[in-house]
C-alpha positions in Angstrom: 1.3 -4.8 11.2 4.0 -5.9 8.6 6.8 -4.0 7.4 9.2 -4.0 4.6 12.7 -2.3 4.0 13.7 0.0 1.0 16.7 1.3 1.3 17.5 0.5 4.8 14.6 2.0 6.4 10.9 0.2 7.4 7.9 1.2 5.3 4.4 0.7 6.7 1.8 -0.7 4.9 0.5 2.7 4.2 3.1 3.5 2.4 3.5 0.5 0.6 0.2 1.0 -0.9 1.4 4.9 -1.7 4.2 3.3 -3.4 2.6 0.4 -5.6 0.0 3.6 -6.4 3.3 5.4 -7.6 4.6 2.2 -9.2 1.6 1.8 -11.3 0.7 -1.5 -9.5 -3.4 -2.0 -9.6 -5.7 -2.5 -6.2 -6.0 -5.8 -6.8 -2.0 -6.3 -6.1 -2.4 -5.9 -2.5 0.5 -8.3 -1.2 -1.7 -8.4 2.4 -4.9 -9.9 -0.1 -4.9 -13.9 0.5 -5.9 -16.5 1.9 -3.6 -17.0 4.9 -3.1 -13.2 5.5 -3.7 -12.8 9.3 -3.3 -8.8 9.7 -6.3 -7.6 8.0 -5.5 -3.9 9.3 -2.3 -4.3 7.1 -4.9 -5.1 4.4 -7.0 -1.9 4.8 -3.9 0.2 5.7 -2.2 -0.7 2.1 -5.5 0.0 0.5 -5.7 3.2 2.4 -2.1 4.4 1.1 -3.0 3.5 -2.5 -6.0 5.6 -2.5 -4.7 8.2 -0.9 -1.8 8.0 -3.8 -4.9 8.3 -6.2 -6.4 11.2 -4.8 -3.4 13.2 -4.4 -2.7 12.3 -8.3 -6.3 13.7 -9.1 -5.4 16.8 -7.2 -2.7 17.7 -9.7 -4.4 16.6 -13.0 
């Protein structure tokens, strides 16, 4: 699975997704969404932490 840094420390792609959600960045921006992406967990796991963003954003509405 890929990771990326923010502020010194890894981020999943779970909470990549939960970010981009918080960011205002749309489904469609999943970084892990091409052509030559070979981890399609990392795929599903970034969609997983954007819609979990989502729901949790319902929840307070």
């Amino acid at each position: 699975m890929a990771t990326a840094e923010l502020h010194g420390q890894k981020l999943s792609p779970l909470e990549q997704g939960y970010a981009a959600f918080l960011k205002g960045m749309s489904i469609k921006q999943n970084p892990f969404d091409t052509e030559n992406n070979t981890s399609p967990v990392s795929k599903r796991r970034w969609a997983e932490g954007w819609n979990k963003a989502q729901r949790e954003a319902w929840r307070k509405v």
